[in-house]
C-alpha positions in Angstrom: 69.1 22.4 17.6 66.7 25.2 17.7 65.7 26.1 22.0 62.0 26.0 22.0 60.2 27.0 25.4 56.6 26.2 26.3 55.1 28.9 28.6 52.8 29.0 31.2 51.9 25.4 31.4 50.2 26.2 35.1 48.3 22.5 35.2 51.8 21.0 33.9 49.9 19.0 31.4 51.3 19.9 28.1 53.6 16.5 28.1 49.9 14.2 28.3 49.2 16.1 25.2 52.0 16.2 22.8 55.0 13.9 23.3 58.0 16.0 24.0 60.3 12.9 23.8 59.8 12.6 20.2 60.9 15.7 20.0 63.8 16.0 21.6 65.6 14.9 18.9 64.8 18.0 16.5 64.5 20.8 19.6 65.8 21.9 22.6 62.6 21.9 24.7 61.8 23.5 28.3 58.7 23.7 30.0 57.8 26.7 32.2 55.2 25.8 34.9 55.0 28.5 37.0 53.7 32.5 35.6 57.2 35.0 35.6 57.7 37.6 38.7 58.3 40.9 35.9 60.0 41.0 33.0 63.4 41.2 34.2 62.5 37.6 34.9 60.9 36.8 31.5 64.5 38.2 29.5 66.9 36.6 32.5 64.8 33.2 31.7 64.4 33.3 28.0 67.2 34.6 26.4 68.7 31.7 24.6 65.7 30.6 23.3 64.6 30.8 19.5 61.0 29.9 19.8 58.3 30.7 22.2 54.6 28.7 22.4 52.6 30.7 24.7 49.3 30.0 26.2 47.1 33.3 25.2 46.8 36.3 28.1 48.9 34.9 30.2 52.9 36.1 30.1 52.8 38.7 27.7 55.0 39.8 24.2 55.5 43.4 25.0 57.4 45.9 22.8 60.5 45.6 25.7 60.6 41.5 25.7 60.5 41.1 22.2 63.0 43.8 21.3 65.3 42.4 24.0 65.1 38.4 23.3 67.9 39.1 20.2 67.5 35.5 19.7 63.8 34.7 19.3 63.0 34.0 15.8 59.1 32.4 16.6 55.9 33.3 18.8 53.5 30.6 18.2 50.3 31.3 20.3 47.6 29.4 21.5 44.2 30.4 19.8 44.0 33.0 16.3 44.6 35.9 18.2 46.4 37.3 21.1 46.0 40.9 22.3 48.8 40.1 24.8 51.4 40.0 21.5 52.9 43.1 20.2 52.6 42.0 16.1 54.0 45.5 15.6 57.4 45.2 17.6 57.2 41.1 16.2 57.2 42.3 12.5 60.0 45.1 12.9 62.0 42.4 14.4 61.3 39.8 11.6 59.4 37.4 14.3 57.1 35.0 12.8 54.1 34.9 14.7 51.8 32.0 14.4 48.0 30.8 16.2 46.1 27.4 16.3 42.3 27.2 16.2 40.2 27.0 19.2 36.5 25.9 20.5 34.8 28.5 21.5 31.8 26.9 23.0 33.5 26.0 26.6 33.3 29.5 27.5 30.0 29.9 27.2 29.5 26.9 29.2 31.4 28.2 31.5 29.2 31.5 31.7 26.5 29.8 32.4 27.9 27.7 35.4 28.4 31.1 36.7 25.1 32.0 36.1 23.5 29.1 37.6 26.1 29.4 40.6 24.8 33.0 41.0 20.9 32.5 41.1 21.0 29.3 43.5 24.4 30.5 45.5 26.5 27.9 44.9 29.0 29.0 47.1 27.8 29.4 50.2 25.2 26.2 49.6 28.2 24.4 48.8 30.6 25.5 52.0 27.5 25.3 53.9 27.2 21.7 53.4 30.7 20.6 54.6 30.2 22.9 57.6 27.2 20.7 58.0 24.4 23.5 57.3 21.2 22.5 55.5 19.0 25.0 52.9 20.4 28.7 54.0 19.9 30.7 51.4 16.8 31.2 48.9 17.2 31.5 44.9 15.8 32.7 41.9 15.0 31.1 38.7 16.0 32.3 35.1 12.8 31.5 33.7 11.2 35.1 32.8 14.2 37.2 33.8 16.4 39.5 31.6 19.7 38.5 30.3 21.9 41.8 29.2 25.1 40.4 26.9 27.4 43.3 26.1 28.7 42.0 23.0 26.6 39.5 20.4 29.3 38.0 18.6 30.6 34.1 18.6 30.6 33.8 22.3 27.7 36.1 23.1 25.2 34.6 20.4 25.8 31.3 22.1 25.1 32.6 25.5 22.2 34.1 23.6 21.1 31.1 22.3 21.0 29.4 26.2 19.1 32.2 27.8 16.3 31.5 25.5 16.1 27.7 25.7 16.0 28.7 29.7 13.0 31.6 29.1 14.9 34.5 29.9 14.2 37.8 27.7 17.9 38.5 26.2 19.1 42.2 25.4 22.3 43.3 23.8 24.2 46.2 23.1 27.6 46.5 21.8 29.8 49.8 19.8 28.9 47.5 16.4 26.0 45.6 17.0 24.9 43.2 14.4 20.9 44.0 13.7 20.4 41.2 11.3 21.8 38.5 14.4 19.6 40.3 16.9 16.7 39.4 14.6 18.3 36.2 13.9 18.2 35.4 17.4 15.5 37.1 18.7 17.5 39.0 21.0 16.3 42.6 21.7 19.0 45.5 20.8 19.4 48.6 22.9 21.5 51.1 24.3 23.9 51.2 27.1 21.9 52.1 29.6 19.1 50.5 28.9 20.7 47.4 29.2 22.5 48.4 32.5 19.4 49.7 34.1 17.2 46.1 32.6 19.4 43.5 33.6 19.0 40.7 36.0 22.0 38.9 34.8 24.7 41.2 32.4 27.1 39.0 30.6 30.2 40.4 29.1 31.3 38.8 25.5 33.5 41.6 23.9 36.7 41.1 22.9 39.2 43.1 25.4 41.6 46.4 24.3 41.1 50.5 24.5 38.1 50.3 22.9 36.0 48.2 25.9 38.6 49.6 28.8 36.5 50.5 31.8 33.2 50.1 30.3 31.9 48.6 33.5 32.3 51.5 36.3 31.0 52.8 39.4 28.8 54.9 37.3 26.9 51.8 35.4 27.3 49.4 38.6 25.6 52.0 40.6 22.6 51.8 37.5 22.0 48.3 37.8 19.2 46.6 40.2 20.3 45.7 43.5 19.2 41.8 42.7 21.1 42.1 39.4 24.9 39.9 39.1 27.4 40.6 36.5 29.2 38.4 34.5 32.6 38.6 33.1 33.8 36.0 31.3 35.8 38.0 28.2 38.6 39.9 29.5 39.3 41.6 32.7 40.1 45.4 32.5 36.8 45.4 30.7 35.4 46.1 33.9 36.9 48.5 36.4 37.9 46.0 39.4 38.3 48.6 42.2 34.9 49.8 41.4 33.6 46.2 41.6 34.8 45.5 44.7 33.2 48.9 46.0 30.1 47.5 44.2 30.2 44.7 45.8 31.4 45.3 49.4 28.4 47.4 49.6 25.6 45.5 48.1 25.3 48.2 45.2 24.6 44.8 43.1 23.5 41.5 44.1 26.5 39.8 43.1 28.9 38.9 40.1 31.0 35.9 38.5 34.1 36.1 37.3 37.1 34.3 35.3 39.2 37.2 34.2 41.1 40.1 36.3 42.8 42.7 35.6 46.1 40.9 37.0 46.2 37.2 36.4 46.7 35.0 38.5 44.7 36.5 40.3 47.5 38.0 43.4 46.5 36.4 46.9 45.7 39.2 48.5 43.4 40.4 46.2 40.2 41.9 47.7 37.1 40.2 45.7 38.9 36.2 47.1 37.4 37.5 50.8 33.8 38.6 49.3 30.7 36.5 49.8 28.8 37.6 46.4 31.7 37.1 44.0 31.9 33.7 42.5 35.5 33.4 41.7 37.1 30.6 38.7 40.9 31.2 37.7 40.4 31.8 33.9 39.3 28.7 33.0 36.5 29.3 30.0 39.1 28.1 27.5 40.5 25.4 29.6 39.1 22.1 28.6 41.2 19.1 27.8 39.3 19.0 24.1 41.2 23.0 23.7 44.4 21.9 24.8 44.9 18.7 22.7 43.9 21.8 19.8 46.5 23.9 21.0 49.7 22.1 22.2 49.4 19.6 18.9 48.8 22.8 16.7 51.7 24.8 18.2 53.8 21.9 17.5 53.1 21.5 14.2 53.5 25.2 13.1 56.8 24.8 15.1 57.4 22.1 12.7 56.1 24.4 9.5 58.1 27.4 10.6 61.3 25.4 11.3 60.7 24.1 7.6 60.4 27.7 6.2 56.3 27.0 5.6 55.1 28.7 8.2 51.4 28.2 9.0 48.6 30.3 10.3 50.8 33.4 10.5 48.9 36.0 12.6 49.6 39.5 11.2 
């Protein structure tokens, strides 16, 4: 009976999507609630098992874990990609390595709760009124501002696409900016810096890797406008955390909302929990109960597929 492990179900919901019980019968199933300590932990806890269904960026298929579980034979990953895989190490090891498909709309739904949360401060409104405080702070509207989006792709257009139903002049800029959707959209391109320096709100919507690593520094945080508030919804190294929480302790910038970090979860100690301008959610832009029926029935069937010797959407 081929041992399947399901990663990283944090919410411990994968069982109200997909019946394991009907399973159990074909696999060997164990569910892992809770994210791994190191990877000493991760090859100590998985080394029996033949298949792995990971949820995308969180534990992730290094060169070390894959080389070292001698018995996996399957990574089957939430979404159609997953920078947190190493296909390289997979391939020389014969692991079949499959995805599912994914909405991408909740994340830019979830951008804009940020951005709303930012311009009428959400959070302190909101703690304010169980402390029994009334109107203490004054916001701004998004009607006339600038919205910067590094990164005009299937997240960003759709962002995009919201800024100018709410009457905000959008900008982008991005290492391979599409002209023809700028037109499309009727979004402005520019450079770097001129979108650093213009922004009142600057959304991030590039995919994460070298190429994007650091892009947000000191250097462009001290650029922006005081009033402005970043955005990060895509990946967290993208933007250089230390520096953000200099940014922020020190009112360089008015403010930013986040779902991504550079360590996730996000460790308890960690400096931008105890800042008033940071508006803090715990990666949840793909995390909508619509995704996950997507994902844990999809893993399941390419389990099935690659069990069978059909393996479907093979990520390469």
């Amino acid at each position: 009976m081929l041992k399947v492990a399901i990663l990283d179900d944090y919410q411990n919901v994968s069982q109200q999507f997909v019946d394991i019980e009907k399973l159990s019968g074909k696999y060997e199933i164990k569910i892992f609630s809770e994210p791994f300590a190191d990877e000493s932990e991760v090859l100590e806890q998985l080394a029996d098992f033949e298949a792995l269904l990971v949820m995308r960026e969180r534990t992730p298929m290094t060169k070390n874990i894959i080389d070292n579980l001698t018995k996996l034979k399957f990574i089957i990953t939430s979404g159609s990609r997953n920078k947190s895989i190493d296909l390289d190490a997979a391939k020389k090891r014969k692991i079949i390595v499959c995805g599912t498909e994914i909405n991408i709309h909740p994340t830019p739904e979830l951008t804009w709760a940020l951005i709303l949360g930012l311009a009428r401060n959400f959070k302190e409104e909101i703690d304010n009124m169980y402390q029994g405080y009334w109107q203490t702070t004054v916001g701004v509207e998004l009607k006339g501002k600038i919205l910067g989006l590094i990164g005009l792709g299937r997240v960003g257009s759709q962002v995009a696409k919201i800024g100018k139903a709410f009457g905000m002049q959008v900008m982008a800029w991005s290492e391979n900016l599409d002209l023809s959707k700028c037109k499309e959209l009727d979004v402005l391109p520019c450079s770097k810096d001129d979108l650093i320096t213009s922004s009142d709100f600057l959304s991030i919507h590039v995919q994460g890797g070298d190429r994007y690593k650091d892009c947000i520094t000191l250097k462009e945080l001290d650029k922006m406008k005081k009033t402005a508030f970043l955005i990060n919804t895509s990946r967290g190294p993208i933007v250089n955390e230390d520096d953000l929480i200099i940014a922020l302790s020190t009112n360089e910038i008015a403010g930013a909302g986040l779902d991504v970090y550079e360590k996730e979860p996000l460790p308890e100690n960690n400096k931008l929990r105890f800042l008033p301008n940071a508006l803090l959610t715990p990666h949840i832009g793909y995390v909508t109960a619509e995704n996950y029926s997507i994902f844990y029935n999809q893993m399941i069937e390419a389990l099935e597929a690659c069990a069978n010797g059909k393996p479907i959407r093979v990520i390469e």
